[in-house]
N, C-alpha and C positions, 0 to 999 in steps of 0.2 A: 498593678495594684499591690499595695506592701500588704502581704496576709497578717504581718504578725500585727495586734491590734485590731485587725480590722473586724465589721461587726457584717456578719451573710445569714441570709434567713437558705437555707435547702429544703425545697420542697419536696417531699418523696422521700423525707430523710429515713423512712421505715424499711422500704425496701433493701435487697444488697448496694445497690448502683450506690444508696441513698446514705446507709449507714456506714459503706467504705469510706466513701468520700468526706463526711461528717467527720468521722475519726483522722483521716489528713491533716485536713482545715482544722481540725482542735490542735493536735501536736503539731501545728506550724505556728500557731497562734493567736489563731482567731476567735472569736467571741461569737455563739450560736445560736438564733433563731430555728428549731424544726417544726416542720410542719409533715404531716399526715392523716392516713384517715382510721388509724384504731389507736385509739387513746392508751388503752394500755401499751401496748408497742412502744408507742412515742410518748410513753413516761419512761421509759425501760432506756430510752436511747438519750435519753433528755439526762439522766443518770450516767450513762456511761458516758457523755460527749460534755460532759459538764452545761448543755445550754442554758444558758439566760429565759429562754423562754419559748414557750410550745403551743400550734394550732391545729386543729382537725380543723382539713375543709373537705369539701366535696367535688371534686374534681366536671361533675356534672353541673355544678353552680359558681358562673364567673361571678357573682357577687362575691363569692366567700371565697374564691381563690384572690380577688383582688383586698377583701378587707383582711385576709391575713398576712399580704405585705404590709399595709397600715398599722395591723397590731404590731405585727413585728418591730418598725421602724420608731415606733411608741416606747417598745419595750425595750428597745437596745440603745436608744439615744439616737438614732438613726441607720442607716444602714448604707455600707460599701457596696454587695452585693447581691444578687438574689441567681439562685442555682436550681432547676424544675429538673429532677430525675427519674420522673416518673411517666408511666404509659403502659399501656395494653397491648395485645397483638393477635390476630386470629388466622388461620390457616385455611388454605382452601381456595378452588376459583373462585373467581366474581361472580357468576350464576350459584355457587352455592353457600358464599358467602351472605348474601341479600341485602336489603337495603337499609334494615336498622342495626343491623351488625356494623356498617360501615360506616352509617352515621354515629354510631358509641365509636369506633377509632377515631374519628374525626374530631370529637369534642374531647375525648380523652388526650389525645395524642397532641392535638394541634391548637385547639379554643381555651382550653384551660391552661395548659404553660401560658400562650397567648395574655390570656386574664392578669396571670401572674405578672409577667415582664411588663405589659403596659402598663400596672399600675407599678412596676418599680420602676419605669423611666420618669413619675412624677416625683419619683420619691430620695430618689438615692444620691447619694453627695458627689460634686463634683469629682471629675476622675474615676465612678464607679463602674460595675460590670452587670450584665448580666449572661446568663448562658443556661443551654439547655441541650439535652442529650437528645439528638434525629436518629444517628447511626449511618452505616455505610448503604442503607435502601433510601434514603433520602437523593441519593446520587445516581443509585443503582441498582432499581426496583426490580422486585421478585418474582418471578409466576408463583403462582401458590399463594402469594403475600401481597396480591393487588390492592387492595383498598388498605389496609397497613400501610405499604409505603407509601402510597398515594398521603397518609396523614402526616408522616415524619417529613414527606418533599414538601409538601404544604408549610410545616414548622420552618424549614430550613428558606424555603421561598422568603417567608417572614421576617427572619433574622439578617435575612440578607439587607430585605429595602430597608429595615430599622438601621442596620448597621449605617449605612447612606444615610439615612435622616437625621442621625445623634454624632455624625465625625465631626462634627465642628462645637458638637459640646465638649468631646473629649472621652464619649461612653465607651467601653469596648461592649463589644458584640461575637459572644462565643458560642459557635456550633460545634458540639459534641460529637462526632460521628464514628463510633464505636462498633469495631465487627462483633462477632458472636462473642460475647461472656457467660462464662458459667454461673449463674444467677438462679439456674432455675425459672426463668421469666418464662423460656418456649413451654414449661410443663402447666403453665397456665393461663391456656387461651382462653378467649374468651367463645370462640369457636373452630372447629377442625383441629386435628391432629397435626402438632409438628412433625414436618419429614425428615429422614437423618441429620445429624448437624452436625461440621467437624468439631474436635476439640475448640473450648472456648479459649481465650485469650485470659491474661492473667490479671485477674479484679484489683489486686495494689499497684499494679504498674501503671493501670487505666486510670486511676486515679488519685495516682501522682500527677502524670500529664496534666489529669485539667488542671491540679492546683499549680503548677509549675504554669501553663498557660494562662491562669490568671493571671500571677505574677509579672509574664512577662506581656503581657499584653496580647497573644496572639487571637486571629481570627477564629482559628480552627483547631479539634482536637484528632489528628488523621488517623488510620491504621494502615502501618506500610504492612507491604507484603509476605516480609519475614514478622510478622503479626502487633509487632513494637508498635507504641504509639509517639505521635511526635507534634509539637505544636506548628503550625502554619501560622504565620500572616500575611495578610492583604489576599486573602480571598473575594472573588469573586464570586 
């Protein structure tokens, strides 16, 4: 995908994951749709990132993660891509995790991106992307973090068969898979206490990758082992 011109709605654009990456894709030269869920925030970002145009949804409600690709795609003349960088996380076994805690990851995590990218697979121009942030427990689940990653493998399961269904439109299909970032995300679970976590990996470097991985079309956003990130394709 050529960024420069092109028109991406980022979902979660409030967050770190959300506003690093927003500020990329501006100074590469793309044109911005943000969406999140405290209005103030995402005037504040909508300001700094130059966007065309902004939506609260509710991450609990696929209606309104799907109509704010549609606003989006209205508001920008249509749209290249669409980027979900948002989610929850909670800590702790699966007995003391329980059952509505894991059903809020599930919809958070996995139903609502979901919401988003199906309605930009109706939506987006020939040659477009979509992609979304799983991380490295989509691969490589947790103890402590069972029903979490259970949500993020679920997303990536997802991305996978889409990816298969849309290669002969020509869609790319990017899984984000990002190890520990300093974000501040672990300090707010939704339940249980995060246990130690090494230093996080470096927030502008993570997201150059994706944008350089849009670019070039790859499948996947990896973290090698010396903590660097690097684009993959033809993921399976």
């Amino acid at each position: 995908m050529q960024i420069d011109g092109s028109h991406v709605l980022v979902a979660g654009a409030t967050g770190a994951i959300g506003t690093a990456l927003s500020a990329e894709l501006a100074s590469r030269g793309a044109r911005l749709a943000l969406a999140g869920r405290d209005p103030g925030r995402l005037a504040r970002a909508a300001r700094t990132h130059g966007a065309a145009a902004t939506a609260v949804f509710d991450a609990y409600d696929p209606g309104s993660c799907a109509s704010t690709v549609h606003r989006a795609a209205e508001e920008l003349g249509g749209l290249d891509a669409v980027v979900t960088v948002f989610g929850t996380v909670a800590f702790g076994t699966a007995p003391s995790v329980g059952d509505e805690v894991a059903e809020h990851l599930l919809a958070v995590n996995a139903l609502a991106p979901a919401a988003f990218l199906r309605a930009a697979l109706g939506t987006l121009r020939d040659g477009g992307a979509i992609a979304a942030v799983t991380g490295v427990v989509a691969e490589r689940p947790m103890p402590g973090m069972a029903d979490y990653s259970a949500s993020k493998a679920a997303l990536g399961a997802w991305l996978d068969a889409v990816r298969r269904e849309t290669r002969s439109r020509g869609v790319q299909v990017l899984d984000i898979r990002f190890g520990h970032l300093d974000t501040g995300f672990a300090d707010r679970p939704v339940a249980g206490t995060a246990p130690p976590l090494p230093p996080g990996g470096d927030l502008g470097a993570a997201v150059r990758a994706v944008a350089d991985a849009l670019h070039s079309g790859a499948d996947r956003v990896v973290t090698a082992p010396d903590g660097t990130y690097a684009p993959e394709r033809h993921a399976r």
